[in-house]
C-alpha positions in Angstrom: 0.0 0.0 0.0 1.1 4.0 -0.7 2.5 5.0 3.0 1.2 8.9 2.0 1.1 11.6 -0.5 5.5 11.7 -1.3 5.3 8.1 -2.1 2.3 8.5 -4.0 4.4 11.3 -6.1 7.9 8.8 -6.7 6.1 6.2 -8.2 4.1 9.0 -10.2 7.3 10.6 -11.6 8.7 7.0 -12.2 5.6 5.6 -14.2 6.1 9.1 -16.4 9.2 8.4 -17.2 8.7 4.6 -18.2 5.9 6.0 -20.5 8.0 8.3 -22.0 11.1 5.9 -22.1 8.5 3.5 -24.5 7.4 6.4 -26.8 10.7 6.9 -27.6 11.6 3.4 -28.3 9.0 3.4 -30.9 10.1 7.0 -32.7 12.2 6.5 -35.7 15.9 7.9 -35.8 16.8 10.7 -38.2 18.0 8.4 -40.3 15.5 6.5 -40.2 13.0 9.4 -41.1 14.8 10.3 -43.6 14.0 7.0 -45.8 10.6 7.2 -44.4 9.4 10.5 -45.3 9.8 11.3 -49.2 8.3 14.5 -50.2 5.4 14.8 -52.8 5.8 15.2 -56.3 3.5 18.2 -55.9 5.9 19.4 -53.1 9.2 18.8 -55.0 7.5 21.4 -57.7 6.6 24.0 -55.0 10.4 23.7 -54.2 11.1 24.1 -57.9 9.5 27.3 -58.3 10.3 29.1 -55.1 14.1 28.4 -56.3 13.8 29.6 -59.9 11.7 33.2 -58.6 11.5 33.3 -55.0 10.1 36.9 -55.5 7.3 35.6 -57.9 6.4 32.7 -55.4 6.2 34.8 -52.7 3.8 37.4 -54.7 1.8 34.2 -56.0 1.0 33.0 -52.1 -0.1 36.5 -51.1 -3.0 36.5 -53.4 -6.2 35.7 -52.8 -8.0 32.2 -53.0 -10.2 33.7 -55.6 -7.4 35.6 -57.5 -5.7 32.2 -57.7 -8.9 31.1 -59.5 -9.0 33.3 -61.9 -6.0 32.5 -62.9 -6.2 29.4 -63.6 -9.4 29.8 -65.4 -7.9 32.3 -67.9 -5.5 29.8 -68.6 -7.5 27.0 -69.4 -10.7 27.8 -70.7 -11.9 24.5 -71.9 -14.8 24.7 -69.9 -15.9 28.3 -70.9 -15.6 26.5 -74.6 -17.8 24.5 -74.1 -20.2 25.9 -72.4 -20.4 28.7 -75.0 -20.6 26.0 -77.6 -23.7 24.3 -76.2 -25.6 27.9 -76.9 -24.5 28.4 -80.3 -25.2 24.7 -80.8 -29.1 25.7 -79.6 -29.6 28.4 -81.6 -29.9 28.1 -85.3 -30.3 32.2 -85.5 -27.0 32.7 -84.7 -24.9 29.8 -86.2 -26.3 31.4 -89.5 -24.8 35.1 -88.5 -21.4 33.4 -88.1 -19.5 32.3 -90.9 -15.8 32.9 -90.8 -13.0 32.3 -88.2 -13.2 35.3 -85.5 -10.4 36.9 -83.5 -11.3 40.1 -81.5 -8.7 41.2 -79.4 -9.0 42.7 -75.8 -6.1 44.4 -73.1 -6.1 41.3 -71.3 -7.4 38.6 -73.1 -8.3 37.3 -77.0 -11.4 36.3 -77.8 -12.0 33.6 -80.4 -14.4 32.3 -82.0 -16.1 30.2 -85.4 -18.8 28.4 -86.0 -20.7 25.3 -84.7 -20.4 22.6 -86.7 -19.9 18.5 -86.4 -16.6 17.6 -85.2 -14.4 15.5 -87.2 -13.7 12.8 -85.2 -11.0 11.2 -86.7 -7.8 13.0 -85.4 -4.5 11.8 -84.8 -1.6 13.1 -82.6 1.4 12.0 -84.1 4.2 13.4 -81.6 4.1 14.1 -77.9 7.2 14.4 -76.5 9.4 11.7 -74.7 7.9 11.1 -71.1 4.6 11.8 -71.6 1.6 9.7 -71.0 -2.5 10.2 -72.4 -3.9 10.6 -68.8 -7.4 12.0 -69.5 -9.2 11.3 -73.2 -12.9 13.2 -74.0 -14.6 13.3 -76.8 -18.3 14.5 -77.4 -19.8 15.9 -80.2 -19.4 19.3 -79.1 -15.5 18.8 -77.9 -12.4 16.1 -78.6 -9.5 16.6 -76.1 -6.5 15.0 -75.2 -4.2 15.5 -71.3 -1.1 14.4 -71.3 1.1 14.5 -68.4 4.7 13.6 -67.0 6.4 12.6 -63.9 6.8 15.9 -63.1 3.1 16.9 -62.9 3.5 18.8 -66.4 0.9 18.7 -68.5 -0.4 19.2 -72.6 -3.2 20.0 -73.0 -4.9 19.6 -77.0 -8.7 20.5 -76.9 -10.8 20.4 -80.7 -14.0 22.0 -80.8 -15.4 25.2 -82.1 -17.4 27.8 -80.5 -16.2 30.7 -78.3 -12.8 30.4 -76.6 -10.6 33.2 -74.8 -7.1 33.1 -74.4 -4.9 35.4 -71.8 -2.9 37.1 -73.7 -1.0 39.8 -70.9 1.6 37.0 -70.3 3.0 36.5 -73.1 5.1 37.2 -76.3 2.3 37.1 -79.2 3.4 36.3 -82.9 1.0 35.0 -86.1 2.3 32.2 -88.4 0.6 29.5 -90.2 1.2 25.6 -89.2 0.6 23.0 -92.1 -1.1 26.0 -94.2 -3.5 26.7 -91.7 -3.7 29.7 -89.5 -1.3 29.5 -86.1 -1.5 31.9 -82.6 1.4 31.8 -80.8 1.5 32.8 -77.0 4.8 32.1 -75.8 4.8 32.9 -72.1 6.9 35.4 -70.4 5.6 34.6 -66.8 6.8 30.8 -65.0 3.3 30.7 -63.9 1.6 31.1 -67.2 1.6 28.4 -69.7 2.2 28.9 -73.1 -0.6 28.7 -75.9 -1.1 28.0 -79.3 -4.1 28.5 -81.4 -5.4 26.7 -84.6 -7.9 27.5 -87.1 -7.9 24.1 -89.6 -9.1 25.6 -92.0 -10.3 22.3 -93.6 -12.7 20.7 -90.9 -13.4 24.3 -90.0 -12.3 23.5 -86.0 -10.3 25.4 -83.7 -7.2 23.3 -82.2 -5.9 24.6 -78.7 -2.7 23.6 -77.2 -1.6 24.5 -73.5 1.5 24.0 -71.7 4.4 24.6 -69.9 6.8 22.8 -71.9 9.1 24.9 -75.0 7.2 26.3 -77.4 9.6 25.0 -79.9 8.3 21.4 -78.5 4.3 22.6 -78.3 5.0 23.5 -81.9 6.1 20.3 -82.9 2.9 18.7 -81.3 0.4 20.9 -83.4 2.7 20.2 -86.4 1.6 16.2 -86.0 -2.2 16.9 -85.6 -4.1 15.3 -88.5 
């Protein structure tokens, strides 16, 4: 039996420190951590960027949620595309006011845009570079597309359709050229955090091709270059 409160208090302090003495035999050692605890893929490219800019990963985390959003959204408007499609698709009256390829120009954005019609379905995508993997295949009547993606989390992104599309255009060096005779937008981006674009009107299906990424352009080029 406990003789009175001091007693009580020793074999208190000495059960503690057993505990204690257990919890530690169970925690791994540094080195041990260190084979244990791998950091994400989407940590290593966190890491990435804060080296490369520090200043423009710092100003990136400052901004709002919603800012963030909007960002992103500019960026890849696939959705918006669509969406706009699906009303021009229901609305007879204005597929017949449309009849050519559109581009209207803005401060902050392009706007394009040509006319609903059945896709052609039969595409091919003849190069993508080395590393690369099909990760997310769509296609609908209204739009084809095609994600691929590398270890590194990169992605290349090829969406057909035709409708209404808007492309951000205040991060980026902007120059016209034609690829396989058909009409070619070049965005190349001038901002880490921006991807680049590139913008096809093929002229004989009448749809718009639009490639995004992150990869060079000289590479994204290449890509629309094997489109058929």
């Amino acid at each position: 039996m406990i003789k009175d409160d001091a007693e009580f208090e020793e074999l208190l302090t000495k059960a503690l420190y057993r505990a204690t003495a257990l919890d530690m035999e169970e925690t791994p050692s540094d080195a041990e951590l260190e084979h244990l605890v791998q950091p994400s893929l989407k940590f290593q490219r966190k890491m990435r960027a804060l080296l490369r800019n520090p200043t423009a990963y710092a100003r990136n985390k400052r901004r709002p949620i919603y800012v963030k959003a909007m960002r992103v959204a500019a960026s890849f408007m696939v959705t918006l595309t669509v969406l706009f499609t699906i009303t021009i698709a229901a609305s007879p009256t204005v597929r017949a006011t449309v009849t050519n390829f559109v581009r209207t120009w803005f401060d902050d954005r392009t706007e394009y845009f040509v006319p609903n019609r059945d896709l052609h379905t039969e595409w091919t995508f003849g190069y993508i570079p080395e590393g690369f993997e099909l990760v997310e295949e769509y296609d609908h009547m209204l739009l084809i597309q095609r994600v691929y993606e590398n270890n590194d989390s990169v992605k290349i992104i090829v969406s057909i359709s035709t409708g209404k599309a808007f492309i951000d255009n205040e991060h980026s060096d902007y120059y016209s050229t034609r690829i396989n005779g058909n009409i070619a937008d070049i965005y190349v981006s001038n901002d880490i955090e921006y991807p680049s674009i590139i913008v096809i009107f093929h002229e004989q299906t009448g749809m718009r091709i639009l490639l995004i990424s992150e990869i060079d352009i000289s590479e994204l080029i290449k890509v629309a270059e094997n489109i058929s």
